[in-house]
C-alpha positions in Angstrom: 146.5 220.9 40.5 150.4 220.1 40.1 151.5 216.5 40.5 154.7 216.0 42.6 156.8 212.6 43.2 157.6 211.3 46.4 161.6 210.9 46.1 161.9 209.7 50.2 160.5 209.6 53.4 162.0 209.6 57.0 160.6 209.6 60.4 162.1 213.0 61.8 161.1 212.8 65.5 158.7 211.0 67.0 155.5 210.0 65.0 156.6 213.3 63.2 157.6 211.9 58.8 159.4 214.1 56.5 158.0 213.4 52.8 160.8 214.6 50.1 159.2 215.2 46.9 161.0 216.4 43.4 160.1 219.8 43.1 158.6 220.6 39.7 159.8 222.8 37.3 159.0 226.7 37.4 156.9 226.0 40.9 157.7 229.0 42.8 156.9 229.9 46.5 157.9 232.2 49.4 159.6 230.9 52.6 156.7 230.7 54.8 153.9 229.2 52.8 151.9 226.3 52.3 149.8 224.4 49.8 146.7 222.3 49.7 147.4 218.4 49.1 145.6 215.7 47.3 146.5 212.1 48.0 145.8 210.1 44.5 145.7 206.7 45.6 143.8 206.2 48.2 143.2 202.5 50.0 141.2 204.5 53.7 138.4 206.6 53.3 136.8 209.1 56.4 134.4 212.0 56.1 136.9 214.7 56.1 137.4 214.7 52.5 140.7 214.2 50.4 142.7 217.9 50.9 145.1 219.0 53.8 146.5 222.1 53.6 150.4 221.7 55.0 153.4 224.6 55.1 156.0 223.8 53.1 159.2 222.8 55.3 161.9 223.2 52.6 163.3 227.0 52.0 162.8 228.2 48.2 166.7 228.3 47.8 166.0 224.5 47.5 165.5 224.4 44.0 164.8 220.2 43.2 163.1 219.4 46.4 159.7 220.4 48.4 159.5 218.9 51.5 156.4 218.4 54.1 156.4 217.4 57.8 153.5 216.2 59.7 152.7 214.4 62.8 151.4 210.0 61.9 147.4 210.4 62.8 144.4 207.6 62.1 142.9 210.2 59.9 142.5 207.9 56.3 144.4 211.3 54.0 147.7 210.3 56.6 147.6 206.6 56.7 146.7 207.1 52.7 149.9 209.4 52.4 152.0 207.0 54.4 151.4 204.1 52.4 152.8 206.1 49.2 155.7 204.3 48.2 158.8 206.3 46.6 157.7 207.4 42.9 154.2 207.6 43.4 152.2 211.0 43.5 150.6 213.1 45.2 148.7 216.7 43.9 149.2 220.3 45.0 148.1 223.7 44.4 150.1 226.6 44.0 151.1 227.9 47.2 149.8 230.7 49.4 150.3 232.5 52.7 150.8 235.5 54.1 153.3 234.6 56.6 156.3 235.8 54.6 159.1 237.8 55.5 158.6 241.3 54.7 161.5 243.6 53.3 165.2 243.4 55.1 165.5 245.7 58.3 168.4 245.5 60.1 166.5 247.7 63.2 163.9 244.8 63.6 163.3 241.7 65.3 161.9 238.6 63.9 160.0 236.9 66.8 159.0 232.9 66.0 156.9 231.2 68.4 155.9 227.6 67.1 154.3 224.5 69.0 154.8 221.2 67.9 154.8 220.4 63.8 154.0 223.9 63.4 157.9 224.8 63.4 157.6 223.7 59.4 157.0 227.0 58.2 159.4 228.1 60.6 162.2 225.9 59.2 161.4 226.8 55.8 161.8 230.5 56.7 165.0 230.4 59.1 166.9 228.2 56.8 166.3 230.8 53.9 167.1 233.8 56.2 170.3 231.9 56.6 170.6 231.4 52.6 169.6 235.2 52.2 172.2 236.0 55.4 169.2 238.3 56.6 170.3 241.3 58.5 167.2 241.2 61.5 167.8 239.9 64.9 166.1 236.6 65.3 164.4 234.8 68.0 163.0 231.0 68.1 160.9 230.3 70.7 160.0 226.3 70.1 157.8 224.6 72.2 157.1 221.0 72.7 156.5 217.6 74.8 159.2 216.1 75.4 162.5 216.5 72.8 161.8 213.2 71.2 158.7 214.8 69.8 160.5 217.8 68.3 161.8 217.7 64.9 164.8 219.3 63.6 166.7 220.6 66.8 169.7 220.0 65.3 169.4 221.7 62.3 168.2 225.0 64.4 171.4 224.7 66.0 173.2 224.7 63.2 171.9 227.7 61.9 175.0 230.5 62.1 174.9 233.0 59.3 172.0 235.0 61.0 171.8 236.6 64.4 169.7 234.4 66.2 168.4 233.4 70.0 166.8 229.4 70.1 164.8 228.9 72.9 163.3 225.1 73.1 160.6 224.7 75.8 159.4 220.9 77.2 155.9 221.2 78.8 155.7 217.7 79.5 155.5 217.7 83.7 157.2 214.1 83.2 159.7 214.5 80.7 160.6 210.6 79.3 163.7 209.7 77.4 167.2 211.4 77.9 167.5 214.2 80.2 166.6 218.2 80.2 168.3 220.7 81.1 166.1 223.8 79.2 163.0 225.6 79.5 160.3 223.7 81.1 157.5 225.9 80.8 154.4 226.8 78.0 155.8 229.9 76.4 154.7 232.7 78.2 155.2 236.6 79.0 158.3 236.2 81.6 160.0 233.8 79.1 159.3 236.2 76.3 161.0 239.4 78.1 163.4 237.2 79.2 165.1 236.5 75.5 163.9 239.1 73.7 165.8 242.2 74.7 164.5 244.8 72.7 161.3 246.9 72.0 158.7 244.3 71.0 157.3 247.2 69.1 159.7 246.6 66.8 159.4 243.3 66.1 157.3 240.7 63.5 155.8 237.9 65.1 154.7 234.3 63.3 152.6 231.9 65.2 152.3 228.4 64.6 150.7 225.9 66.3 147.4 224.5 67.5 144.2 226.9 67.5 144.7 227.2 71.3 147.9 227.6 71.3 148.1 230.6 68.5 145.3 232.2 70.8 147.1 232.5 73.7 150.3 233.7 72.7 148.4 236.3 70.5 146.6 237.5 73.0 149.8 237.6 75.3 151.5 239.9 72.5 148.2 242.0 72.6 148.8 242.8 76.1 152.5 243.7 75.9 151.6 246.8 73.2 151.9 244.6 70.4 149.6 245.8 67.2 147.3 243.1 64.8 149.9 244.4 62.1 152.5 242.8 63.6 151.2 239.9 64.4 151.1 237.0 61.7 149.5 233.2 62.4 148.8 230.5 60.9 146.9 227.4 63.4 145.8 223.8 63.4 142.7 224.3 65.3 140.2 226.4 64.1 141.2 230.2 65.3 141.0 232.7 62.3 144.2 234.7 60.4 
């Protein structure tokens, strides 16, 4: 296990905290990734033990920081890991994942479609395609609530050294707060045909979300001719990679 400092945290949408933690020396990762986490002091205590595994939302071109997003819950590892103050630790492992970017292709597509806190690994992954100036056509599909709940909007739409199509969806029938004017539907196959104009064949997909939500949207790529191989996931809920 690799101990890491907690340099900052910020509340980054609604009950959604960015921890900031100095990034050690010689720890090495790929955009798209995550680690397992170990909170050393701890004041709760549940029965789902002391590890959560969490994507890491910085890009590796980030070279003194490793960041983590996650939503505030009652479960004793979160309140535990919001009660850290700056300069205390928490442990890691090295990180794993197979949702990585593969070689550059400038004939491809690179097809995100993330619910919720799962746009981490996103994050991670577009703002190093950015750093890299990768040559594929992108395409964000983001999905949440309401936009209070989603975090980093803003950065997405700053993103303008790749090619890419952002598409935020709000699936909340009652939308509270300031007004919308996007997508108001779960992501789905019209949505999908209409912003992606090319052969989904020759695309890569990452999902990210809850369980259910990774489900559906494979099985929606399934039906449109899309091969396993294609096809990469991580989920919050209990469907398997």
């Amino acid at each position: 296990m690799i101990q890491i400092r907690l340099r900052e945290k910020r509340e980054v949408a609604e009950d959604t905290l960015l921890y900031v933690f100095d990034r050690p020396n010689n720890f090495s990762f790929l955009a798209g990734q995550y680690v397992s986490m170990k909170v050393i002091k701890k004041s709760f205590q549940d029965e789902r033990g002391d590890f959560r595994s969490f994507s890491i939302a910085s890009p590796p071109y980030k070279e003194d920081v490793l960041e983590f997003a996650m939503r505030r819950s009652e479960s004793a590892f979160k309140k535990n890991l919001e009660s850290l103050e700056v300069g205390e630790y928490v442990e890691i492992t090295q990180a794993v994942g197979k949702c990585v970017f593969g070689e550059p292709d400038p004939e491809k597509g690179i097809v995100f479609l993330v619910g919720g806190v799962g746009v981490t690994p996103a994050r991670s992954m577009l703002l190093q395609a950015e750093y890299e100036k990768r040559p594929e056509k992108f395409f964000f599909f983001n999905s949440n609530r309401y936009p209070e709940s989603a975090p980093f909007l803003e950065e997405f739409d700053q993103l303008n050294k790749i090619n890419i199509v952002r598409v935020y969806t709000m699936t909340d029938r009652n939308l509270p707060g300031k007004p919308w004017s996007g997508e108001r539907e779960r992501v789905n196959r019209e949505m999908l045909k209409r912003y992606v104009h090319m052969d989904l064949t020759r695309c890569t997909f990452f999902i990210v979300g809850i369980g259910m939500f990774v489900q559906a949207v494979r099985d929606m790529l399934l039906g449109e001719g899309v091969s396993l191989g294609q096809i990469f996931s991580d989920d919050f809920g209990g469907v398997k990679k």
